[in-house]
C-alpha positions in Angstrom: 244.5 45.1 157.9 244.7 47.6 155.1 242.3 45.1 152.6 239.7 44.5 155.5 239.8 48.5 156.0 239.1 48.5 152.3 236.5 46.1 152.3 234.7 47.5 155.0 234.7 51.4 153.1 233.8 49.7 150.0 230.7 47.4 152.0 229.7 51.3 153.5 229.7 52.7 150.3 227.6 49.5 148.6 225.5 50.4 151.4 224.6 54.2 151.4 224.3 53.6 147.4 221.6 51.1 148.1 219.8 53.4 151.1 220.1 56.4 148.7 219.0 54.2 145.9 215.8 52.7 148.0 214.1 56.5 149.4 214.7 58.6 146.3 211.1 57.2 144.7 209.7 58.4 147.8 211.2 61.2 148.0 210.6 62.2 144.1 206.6 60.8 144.6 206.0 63.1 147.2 207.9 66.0 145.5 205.6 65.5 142.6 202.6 65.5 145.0 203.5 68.6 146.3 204.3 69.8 142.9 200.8 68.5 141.6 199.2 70.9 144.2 200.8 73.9 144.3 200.4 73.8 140.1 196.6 73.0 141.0 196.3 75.9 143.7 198.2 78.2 140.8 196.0 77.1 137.8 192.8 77.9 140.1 194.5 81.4 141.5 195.3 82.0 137.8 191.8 81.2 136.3 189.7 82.9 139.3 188.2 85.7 137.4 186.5 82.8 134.8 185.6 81.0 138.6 184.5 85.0 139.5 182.5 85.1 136.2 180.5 81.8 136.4 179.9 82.4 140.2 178.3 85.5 139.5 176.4 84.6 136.8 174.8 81.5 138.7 174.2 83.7 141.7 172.1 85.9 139.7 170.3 83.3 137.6 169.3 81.3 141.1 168.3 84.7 142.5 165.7 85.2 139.3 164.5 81.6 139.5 164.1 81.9 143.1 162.0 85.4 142.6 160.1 84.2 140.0 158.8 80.8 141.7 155.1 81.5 143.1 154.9 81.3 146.6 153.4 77.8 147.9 151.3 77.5 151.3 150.5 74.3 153.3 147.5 74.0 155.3 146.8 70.4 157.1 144.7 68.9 159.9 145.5 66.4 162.5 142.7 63.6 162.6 141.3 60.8 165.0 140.5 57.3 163.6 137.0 56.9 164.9 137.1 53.8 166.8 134.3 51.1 165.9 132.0 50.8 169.3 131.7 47.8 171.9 128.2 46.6 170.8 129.4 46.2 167.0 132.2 44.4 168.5 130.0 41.8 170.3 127.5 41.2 167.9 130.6 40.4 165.5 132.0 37.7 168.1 128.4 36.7 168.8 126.9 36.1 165.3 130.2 36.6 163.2 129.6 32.5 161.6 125.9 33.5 160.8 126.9 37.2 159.4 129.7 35.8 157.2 127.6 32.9 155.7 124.8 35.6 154.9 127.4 38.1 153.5 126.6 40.5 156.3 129.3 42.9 157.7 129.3 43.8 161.6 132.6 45.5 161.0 131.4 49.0 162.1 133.2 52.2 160.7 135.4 52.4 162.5 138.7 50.1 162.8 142.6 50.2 161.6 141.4 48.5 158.2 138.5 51.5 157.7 141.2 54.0 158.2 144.2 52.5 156.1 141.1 52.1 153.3 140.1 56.1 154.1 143.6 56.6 153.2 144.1 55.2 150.5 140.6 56.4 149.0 141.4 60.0 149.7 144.2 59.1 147.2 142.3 57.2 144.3 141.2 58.5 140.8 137.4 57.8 141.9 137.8 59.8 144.7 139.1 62.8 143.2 136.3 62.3 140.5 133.8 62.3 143.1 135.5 65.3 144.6 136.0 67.1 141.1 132.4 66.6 140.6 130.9 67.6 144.0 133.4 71.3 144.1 133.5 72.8 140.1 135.9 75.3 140.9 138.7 72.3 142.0 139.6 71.6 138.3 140.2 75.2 136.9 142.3 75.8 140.9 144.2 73.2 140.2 144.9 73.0 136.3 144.7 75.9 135.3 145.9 79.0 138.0 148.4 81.3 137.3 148.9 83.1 140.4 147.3 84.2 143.4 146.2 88.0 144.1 146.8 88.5 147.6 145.4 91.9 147.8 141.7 90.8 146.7 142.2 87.0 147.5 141.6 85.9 144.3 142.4 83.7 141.4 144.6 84.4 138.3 144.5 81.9 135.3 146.3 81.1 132.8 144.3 82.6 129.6 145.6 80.0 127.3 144.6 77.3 129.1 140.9 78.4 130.9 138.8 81.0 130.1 137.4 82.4 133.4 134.6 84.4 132.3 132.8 81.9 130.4 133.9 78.7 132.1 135.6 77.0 128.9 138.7 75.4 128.7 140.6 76.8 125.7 144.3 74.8 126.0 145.9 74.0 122.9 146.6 69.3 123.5 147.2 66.6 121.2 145.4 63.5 121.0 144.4 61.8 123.4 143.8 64.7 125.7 141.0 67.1 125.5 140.9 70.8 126.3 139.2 69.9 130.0 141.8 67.9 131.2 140.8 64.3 132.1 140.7 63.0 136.1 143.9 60.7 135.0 145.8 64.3 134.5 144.2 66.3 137.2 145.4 63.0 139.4 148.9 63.3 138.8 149.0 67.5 139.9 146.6 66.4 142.7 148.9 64.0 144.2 151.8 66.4 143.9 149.4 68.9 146.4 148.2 66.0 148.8 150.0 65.1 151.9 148.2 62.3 154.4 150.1 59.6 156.5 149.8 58.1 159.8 151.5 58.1 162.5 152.7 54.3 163.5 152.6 55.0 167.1 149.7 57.0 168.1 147.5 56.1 165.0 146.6 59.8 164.0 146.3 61.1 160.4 148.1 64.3 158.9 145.9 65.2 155.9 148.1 68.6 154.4 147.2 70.3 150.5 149.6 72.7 149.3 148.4 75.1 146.9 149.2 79.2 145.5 146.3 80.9 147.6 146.4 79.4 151.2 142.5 79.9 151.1 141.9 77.2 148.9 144.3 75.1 150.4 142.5 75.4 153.6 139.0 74.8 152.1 140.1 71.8 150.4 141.6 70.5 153.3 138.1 70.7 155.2 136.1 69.7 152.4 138.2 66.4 151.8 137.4 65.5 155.3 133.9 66.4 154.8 133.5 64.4 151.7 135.3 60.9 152.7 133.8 60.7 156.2 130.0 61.1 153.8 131.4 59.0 151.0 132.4 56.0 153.5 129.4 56.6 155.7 127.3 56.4 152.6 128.8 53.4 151.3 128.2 51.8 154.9 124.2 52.7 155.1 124.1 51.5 151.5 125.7 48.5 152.3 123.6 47.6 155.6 120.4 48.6 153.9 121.3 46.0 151.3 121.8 43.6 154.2 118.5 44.3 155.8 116.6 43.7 152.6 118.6 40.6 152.2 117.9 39.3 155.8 113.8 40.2 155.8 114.0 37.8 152.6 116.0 34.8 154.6 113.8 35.5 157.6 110.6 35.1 155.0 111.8 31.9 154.0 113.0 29.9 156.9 110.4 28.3 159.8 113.1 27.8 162.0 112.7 30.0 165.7 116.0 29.8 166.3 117.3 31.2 162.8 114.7 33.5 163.0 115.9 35.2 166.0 119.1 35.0 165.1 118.6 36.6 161.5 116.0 39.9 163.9 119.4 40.1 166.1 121.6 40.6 162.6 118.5 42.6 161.0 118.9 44.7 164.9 122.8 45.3 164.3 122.2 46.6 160.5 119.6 49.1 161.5 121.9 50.0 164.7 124.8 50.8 162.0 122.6 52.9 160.0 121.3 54.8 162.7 125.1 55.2 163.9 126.2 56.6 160.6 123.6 59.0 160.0 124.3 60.4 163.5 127.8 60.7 163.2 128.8 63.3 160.9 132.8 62.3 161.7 132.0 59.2 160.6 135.5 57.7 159.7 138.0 60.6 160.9 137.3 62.7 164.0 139.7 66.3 163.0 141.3 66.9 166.3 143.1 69.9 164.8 141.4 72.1 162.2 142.7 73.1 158.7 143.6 77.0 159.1 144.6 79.6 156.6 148.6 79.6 156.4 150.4 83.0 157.1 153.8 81.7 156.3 154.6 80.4 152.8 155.8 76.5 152.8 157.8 76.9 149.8 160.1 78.1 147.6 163.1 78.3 149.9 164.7 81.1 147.9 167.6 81.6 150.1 168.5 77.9 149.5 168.3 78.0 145.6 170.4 81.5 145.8 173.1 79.3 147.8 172.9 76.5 145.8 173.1 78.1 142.3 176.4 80.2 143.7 178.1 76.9 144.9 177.3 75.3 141.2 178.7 78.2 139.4 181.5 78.2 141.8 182.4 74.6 140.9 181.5 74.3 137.4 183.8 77.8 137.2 186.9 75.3 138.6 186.3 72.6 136.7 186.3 74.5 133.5 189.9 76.1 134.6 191.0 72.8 135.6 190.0 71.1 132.1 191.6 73.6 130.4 194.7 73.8 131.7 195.1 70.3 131.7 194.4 70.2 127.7 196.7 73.1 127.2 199.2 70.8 129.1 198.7 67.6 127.5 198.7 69.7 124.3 202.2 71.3 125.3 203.6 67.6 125.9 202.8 65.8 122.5 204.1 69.0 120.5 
């Protein structure tokens, strides 16, 4: 009796050894967790008045940069594709073989093709030559302004890159560039201004220019509308005056009655197209809502910029505490 008692305190013993033996890890790993953390709290308590220094310091830089960034105002329009009418669309099904074989287009100008091609036109480099060349004043009110002068509504520029008074560009460039910057620069800063999408479900366009003065962002915004629905509708007259000339020559030539009515009918269409276009001054977008002259600035959000610029200081603060502590540590332990 006396060895199984003994046997029994000595299995117990074995026992607890083992159980002690199995949690003290865990025990010891989350002891150093907690230890980990409280020295991480304590090194961040202990460096807050660097963390104090670099916050501050952001927070005043961000408020500068915010001060100092030129208001930006966005004017846009809401437009209507103009739909292509029901007489285009029947001559197309009724002579569409015949048109297509003489190279004649019954396509109208209206259509989802004419306004995705409106779209992407407004964007192009040839547009915004055509545009640069039809408004002077676009180039130097793009390229070269400085600030706006809301008291007089008028124009600062940049003196070393346009002279106002005598129209010259005076910028100081390397080659290639010139001192009147080319349409492939003016394209890049014009993109950055223009805004125009469409809406997938109710098919209307958003045209939007952001720009210093919100007068000229306004005018441009009308004259861009202006200018594409006459550049398409003078493309289309062009094209349907070609087509007539072309058909009067094929009518010339054949004998055939039947071709020859047929070729008056497409000869009909082409003069219907022109008389269309030159009547229809919203020729490829109809504005539903006018461009107007912004009250409210679009941008800089300077209250954002002021909160972002404290919340980097904040951090880069901690993380320079944290990276030196941890050097003056691992420092500490090799000596």
């Amino acid at each position: 009796m006396k060895r199984n008692t003994n046997e029994h305190s000595q299995a117990g013993s074995n026992t607890s050894s083992n159980t002690g033996s199995n949690t003290s890890p865990h025990h010891s790993q989350i002891e150093d967790d907690e230890i980990d953390l409280r020295e991480l709290f304590a090194t961040i308590w202990a460096g807050k008045l660097l963390i104090i220094r670099f916050t501050s310091l952001f927070a005043v830089l961000s408020v500068v940069y915010a001060l100092m960034q030129p208001n930006v105002y966005r004017s846009e329009a809401l437009l209507a594709p103009v739909q292509e009418g029901d007489s285009a669309s029947s001559l197309a099904s009724k002579f569409g073989g015949l048109a297509s074989l003489a190279g004649v287009s019954l396509s109208g100008g209206g259509g989802a093709d004419k306004t995705a091609f409106a779209i992407e036109y407004i964007k192009s480099r040839a547009f915004l030559t055509t545009f640069i060349n039809k408004h002077p004043d676009v180039l130097p009110e793009l390229m070269a302004i400085d600030k706006w002068n809301a008291g007089n509504n008028t124009i600062s520029y940049d003196t070393e890159v346009f002279d106002a008074e005598t129209g010259v560009w005076v910028r100081e460039v390397d080659f290639p560039k010139q001192p009147k910057p080319s349409v492939q620069e003016a394209h890049i800063i014009f993109q950055e201004q223009l805004s125009i999408a469409q809406d997938k479900d109710s098919g209307f366009v958003t045209l939007a220019i952001e720009h210093q003065s919100p007068y000229v962002a306004e005018k441009w915004v009308s004259w861009l509308i202006k200018d594409v629905n006459d550049a398409l509708r003078d493309n289309d007259v062009a094209q349907a005056e070609r087509s007539i000339e072309y058909l009067q020559s094929e009518i010339n030539n054949t004998s055939l009655s039947e071709m020859r009515s047929s070729l008056f009918d497409l000869v009909q269409s082409q003069t219907q197209t022109i008389m269309l276009a030159n009547a229809s001054p919203e020729y490829i977008f109809k504005t539903l809502d006018p461009a107007v002259v912004p009250e409210l600035k679009a941008k800089p959000k300077r209250a954002l910029i002021a909160v972002l610029g404290i919340m980097l200081g904040g951090m880069l603060g901690v993380l320079i505490v944290l990276v030196r502590h941890f050097m003056n540590k691992d420092e500490g332990a090799e000596a």
